[in-house]
C-alpha positions in Angstrom: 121.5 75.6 106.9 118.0 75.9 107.6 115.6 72.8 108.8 112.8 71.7 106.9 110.2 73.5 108.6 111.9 76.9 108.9 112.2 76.4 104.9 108.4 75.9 104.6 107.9 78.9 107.1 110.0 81.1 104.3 109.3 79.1 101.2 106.4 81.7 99.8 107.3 84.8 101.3 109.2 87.4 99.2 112.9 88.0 98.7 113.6 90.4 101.1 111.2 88.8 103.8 113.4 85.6 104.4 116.4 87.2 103.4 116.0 89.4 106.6 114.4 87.1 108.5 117.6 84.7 108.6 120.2 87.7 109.5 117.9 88.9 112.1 117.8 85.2 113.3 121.7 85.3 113.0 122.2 88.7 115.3 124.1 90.2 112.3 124.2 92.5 109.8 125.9 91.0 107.5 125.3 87.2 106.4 128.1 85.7 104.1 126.7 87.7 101.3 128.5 91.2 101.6 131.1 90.8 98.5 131.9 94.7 98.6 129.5 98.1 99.0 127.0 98.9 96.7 129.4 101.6 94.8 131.3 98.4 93.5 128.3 97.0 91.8 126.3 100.2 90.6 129.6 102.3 89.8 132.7 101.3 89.7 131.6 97.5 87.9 128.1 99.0 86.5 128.6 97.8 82.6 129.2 94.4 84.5 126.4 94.2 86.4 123.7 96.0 84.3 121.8 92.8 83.5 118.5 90.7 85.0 117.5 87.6 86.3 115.1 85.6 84.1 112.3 84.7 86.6 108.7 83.9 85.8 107.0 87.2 87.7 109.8 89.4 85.5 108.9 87.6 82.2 104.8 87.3 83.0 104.5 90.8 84.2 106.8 92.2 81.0 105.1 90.2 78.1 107.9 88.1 77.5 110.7 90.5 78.3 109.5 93.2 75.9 110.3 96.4 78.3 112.8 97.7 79.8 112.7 97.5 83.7 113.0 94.0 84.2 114.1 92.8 81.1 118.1 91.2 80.5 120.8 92.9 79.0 120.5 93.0 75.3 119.4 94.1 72.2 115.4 93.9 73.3 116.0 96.3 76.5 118.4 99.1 74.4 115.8 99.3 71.9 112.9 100.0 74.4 115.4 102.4 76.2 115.9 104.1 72.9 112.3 104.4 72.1 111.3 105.5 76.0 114.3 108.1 75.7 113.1 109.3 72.8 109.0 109.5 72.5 107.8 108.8 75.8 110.0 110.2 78.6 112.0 113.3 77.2 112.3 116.9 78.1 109.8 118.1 75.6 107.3 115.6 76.5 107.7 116.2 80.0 106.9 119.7 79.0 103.9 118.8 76.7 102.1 116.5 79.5 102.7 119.2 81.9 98.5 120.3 82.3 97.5 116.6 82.4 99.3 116.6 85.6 98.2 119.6 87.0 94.7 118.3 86.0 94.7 115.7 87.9 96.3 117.6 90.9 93.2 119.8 91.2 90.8 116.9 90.9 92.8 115.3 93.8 91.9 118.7 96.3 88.3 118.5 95.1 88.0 114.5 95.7 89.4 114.6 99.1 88.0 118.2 100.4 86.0 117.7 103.6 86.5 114.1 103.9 88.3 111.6 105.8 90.4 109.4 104.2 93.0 106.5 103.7 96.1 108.1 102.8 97.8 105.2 101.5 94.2 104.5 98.9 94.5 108.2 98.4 98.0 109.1 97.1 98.0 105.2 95.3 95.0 106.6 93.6 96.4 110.5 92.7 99.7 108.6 91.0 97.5 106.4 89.4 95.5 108.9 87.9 98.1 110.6 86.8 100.2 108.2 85.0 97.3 107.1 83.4 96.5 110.3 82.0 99.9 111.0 80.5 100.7 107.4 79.2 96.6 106.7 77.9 94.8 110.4 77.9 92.5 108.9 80.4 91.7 109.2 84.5 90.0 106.5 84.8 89.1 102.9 83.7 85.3 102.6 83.4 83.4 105.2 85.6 84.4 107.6 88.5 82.8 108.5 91.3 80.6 111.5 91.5 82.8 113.4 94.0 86.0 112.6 91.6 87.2 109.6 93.2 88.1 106.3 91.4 85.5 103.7 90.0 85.2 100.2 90.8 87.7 100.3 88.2 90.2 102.2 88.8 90.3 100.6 92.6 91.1 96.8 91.1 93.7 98.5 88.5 95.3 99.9 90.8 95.1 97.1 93.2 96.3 94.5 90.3 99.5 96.8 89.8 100.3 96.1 93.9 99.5 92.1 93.7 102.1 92.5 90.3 105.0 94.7 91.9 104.6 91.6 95.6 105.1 88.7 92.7 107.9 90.3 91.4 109.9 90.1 94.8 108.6 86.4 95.6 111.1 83.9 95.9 111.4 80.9 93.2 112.7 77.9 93.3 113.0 77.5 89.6 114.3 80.8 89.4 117.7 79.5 90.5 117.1 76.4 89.2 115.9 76.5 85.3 115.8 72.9 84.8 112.5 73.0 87.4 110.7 74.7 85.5 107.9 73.1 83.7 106.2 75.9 81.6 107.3 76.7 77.8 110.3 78.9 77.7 109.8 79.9 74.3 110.5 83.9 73.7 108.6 86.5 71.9 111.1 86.8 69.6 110.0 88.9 66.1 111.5 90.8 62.9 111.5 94.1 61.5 111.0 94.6 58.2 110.4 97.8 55.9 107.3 99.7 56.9 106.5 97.9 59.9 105.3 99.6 62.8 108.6 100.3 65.6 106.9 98.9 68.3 105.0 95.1 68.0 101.2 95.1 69.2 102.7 93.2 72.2 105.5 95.3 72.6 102.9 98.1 73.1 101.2 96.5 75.7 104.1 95.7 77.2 104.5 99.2 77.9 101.9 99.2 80.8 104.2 98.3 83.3 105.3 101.7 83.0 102.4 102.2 85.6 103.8 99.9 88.1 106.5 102.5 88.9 104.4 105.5 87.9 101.8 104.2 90.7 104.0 102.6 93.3 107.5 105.5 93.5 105.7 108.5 94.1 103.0 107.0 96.7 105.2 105.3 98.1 107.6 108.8 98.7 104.5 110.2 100.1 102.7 108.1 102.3 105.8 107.8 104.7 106.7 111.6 105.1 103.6 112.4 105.9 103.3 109.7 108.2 106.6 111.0 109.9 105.5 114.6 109.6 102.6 113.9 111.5 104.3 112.6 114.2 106.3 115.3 114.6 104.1 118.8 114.0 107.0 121.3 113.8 108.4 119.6 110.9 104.8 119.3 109.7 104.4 123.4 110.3 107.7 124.0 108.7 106.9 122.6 105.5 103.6 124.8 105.1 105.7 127.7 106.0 107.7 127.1 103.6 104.8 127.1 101.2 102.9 130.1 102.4 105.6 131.4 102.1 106.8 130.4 98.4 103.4 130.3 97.2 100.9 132.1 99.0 97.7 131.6 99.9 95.7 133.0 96.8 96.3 129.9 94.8 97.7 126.0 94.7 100.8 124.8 94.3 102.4 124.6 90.5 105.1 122.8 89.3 107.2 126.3 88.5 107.2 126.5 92.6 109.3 123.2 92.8 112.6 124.7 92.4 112.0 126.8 95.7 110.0 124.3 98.5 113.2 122.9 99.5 112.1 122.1 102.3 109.4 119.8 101.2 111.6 117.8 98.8 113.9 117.5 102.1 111.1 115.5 103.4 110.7 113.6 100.7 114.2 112.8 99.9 114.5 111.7 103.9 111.5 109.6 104.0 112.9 107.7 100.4 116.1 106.3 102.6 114.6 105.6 106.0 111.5 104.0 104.2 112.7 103.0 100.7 110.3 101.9 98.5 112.0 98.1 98.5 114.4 96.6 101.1 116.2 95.2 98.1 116.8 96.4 94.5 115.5 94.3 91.4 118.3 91.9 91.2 121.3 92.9 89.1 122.9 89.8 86.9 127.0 89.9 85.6 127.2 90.1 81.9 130.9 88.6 82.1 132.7 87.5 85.2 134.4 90.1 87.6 136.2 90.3 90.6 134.6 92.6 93.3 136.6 93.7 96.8 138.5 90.7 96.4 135.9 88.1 95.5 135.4 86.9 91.9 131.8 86.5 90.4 131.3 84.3 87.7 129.6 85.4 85.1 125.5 85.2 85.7 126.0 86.1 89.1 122.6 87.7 90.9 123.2 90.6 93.1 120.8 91.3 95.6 121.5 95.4 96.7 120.2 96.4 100.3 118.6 99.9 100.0 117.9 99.7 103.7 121.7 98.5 104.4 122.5 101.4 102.6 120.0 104.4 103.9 120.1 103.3 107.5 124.1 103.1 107.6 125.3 104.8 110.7 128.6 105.4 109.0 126.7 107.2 106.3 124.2 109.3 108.3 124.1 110.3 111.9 121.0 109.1 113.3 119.8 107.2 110.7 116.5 106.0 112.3 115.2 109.3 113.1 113.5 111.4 110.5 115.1 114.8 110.1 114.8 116.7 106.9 117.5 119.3 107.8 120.1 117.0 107.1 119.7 117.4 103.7 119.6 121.2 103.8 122.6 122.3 105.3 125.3 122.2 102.3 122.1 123.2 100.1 121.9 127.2 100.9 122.6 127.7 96.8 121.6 124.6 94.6 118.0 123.3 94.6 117.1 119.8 96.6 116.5 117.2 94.2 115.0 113.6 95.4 117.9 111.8 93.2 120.6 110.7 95.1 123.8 110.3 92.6 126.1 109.7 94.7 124.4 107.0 96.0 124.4 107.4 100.2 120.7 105.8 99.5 118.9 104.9 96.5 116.3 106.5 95.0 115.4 106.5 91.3 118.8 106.3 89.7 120.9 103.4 90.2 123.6 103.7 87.4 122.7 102.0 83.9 119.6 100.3 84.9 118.5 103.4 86.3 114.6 105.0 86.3 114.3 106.7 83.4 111.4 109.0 84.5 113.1 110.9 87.5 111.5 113.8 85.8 108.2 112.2 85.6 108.6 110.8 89.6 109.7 113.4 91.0 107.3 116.3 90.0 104.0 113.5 90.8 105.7 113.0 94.2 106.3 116.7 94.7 103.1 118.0 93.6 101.4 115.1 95.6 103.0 116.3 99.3 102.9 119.9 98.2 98.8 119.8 97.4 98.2 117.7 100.7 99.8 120.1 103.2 99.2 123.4 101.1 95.0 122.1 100.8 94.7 120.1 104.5 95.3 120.0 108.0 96.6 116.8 108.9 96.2 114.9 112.5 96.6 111.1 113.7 93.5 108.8 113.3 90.7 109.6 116.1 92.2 108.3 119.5 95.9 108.0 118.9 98.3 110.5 119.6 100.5 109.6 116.7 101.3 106.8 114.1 103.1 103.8 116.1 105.9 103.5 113.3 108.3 101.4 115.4 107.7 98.1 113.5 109.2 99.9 110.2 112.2 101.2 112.0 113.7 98.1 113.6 
């Protein structure tokens, strides 16, 4: 049990923060919450455990639970799977928003050429831009800059989405405790009826958190491989081999060159488990009460999944600390990489029912993104360090 001011010292940080911070305080691992391995809870018990918490970030930041990523088990969340899965994130559209996304690679080589820049601003922007364009026809909000880059904007929408996707993963005391909570709890409930519209004018603008993963997966897949690849230059050289190679040097990376830069979706896929993009997964609640590896789970049970516990497991990966995209090559020689990970020795998009729906979508903004950057630029630490000190991520 913690005192009173080590609770105030953990009180407003997120989730994962105090979380960590007690087990590290403990010397262990593990802390009396380990009811079985994350293959349990995602496979084996999925159906069980393919709800979520109501918390005031998840039902702020989704309009009153009228999405899909955040939103509980129910009748709400399969009809805005349906309609994603059908209008928004299928093959053909996919296809169809294929030149919006090359569009906004080329105006990320001609906004960067020649210039210095902040990586992490600079690949946040890219996805940004890119999501944008496929979910609203438009780069920007308001006016860019000259030279391509975002507007005054553009830089607090993007910035908003961040300051969203922290609140999500702060910890609430009336989260766990209902009865605390002092703001109306009335829903967004509404009716069809014949030749009404499928999708409520809130329902719609509900929809924009679509952006939150659009803008935070990919950068996030990007900013840490090249971090890690500039650290080490002949894993850096390798990959634009591999793309002088593939591609050439007559003209820029497209999306039909994918299938054969292995190599740089090796990188990727390496930098999503040693860095993931979250410490923990969006909590997963019990429709029905289960017994896991022994222990039995009411029902409306949270489960809090460790995506670092997982990707850094020794028993799972042999040197799990240090980067090394070979690892994912060497039972690869015939069948393409791909930056899922379905049999779950790390989590990336797809975790079984409550899965990402737009793997597609993620996979070919992340892919394009690392491509451009080391096909366009040569890459170097900041002026007066010899690399990136990375050691605070990697304890």
């Amino acid at each position: 049990m913690a005192t009173s001011s080590k609770s105030t010292s953990f009180n407003s940080k997120p989730t994962f923060r105090w979380i960590h911070g007690f087990m590290k305080e403990m010397n262990t691992e593990i802390a009396c919450i380990q009811l079985g391995n994350i293959h349990n809870f995602l496979k084996k018990h999925d159906a069980v455990f393919a709800s979520r918490p109501i918390t005031m970030a998840t039902e702020y930041s989704s309009g009153g639970f009228l999405t899909t990523a955040v939103v509980p088990w129910g009748d709400q969340w399969k009809k805005m799977r349906r309609v994603l899965a059908s209008d928004v994130i299928n093959p053909s559209t996919f296809r169809w928003l294929h030149d919006k996304r090359v569009e906004e690679a080329d105006n990320l080589v001609r906004c960067i050429y020649s210039q210095f820049i902040n990586l992490r601003n600079t690949v946040r922007q890219y996805s940004g831009n890119a999501i944008r364009k496929m979910i609203l026809n438009t780069r920007y909000f308001g006016q860019g800059k000259k030279d391509g880059g975002p507007g005054v904007e553009k830089e607090q929408h993007v910035e908003s989405l961040f300051i969203v996707l922290a609140h999500l993963c702060v910890f609430s005391l009336s989260d766990y405790f209902p009865w605390l909570r002092v703001l109306d709890l009335d829903g967004h409930e509404k009716t069809d009826s014949n030749g009404e519209p499928l999708l409520s004018v809130a329902e719609i603008k509900a929809q924009c958190t679509l952006m939150l993963a659009g803008v935070y997966s990919p950068s996030n897949a990007i900013e840490w491989p090249m971090a890690e690849m500039i650290n080490q230059p002949e894993v850096l050289s390798k990959s634009v081999e591999e793309i002088d190679r593939v591609v050439g040097k007559e003209r820029l990376v497209q999306e039909s060159d994918f299938q054969q830069l292995n190599y740089v979706k090796a990188c990727i896929r390496e930098a999503l488990w040693l860095h993931p993009i979250a410490l923990f997964n969006l909590p997963h609640v019990s429709n029905s009460a289960a017994t896991v590896a022994g222990c039995f789970i009411p029902k409306g049970s949270h489960v809090l999944l460790s995506r670092l516990g997982l990707g850094r497991n020794p028993r799972i990966w042999e040197e799990p600390l240090n980067f090394n995209p070979e690892r994912h090559l060497s039972a690869r020689t015939v069948q393409a990489v791909e930056l899922n990970e379905p049999n779950l020795r790390f989590i990336s998009f797809r975790t079984g029912m409550r899965g990402c729906a737009g793997i597609a979508f993620g996979s070919a903004i992340a892919v394009m993104l690392l491509a451009r950057l080391l096909q366009g630029f040569t890459w170097s630490p900041p002026p007066g360090q010899e690399e990136i000190d990375l050691s605070r991520v990697k304890k």
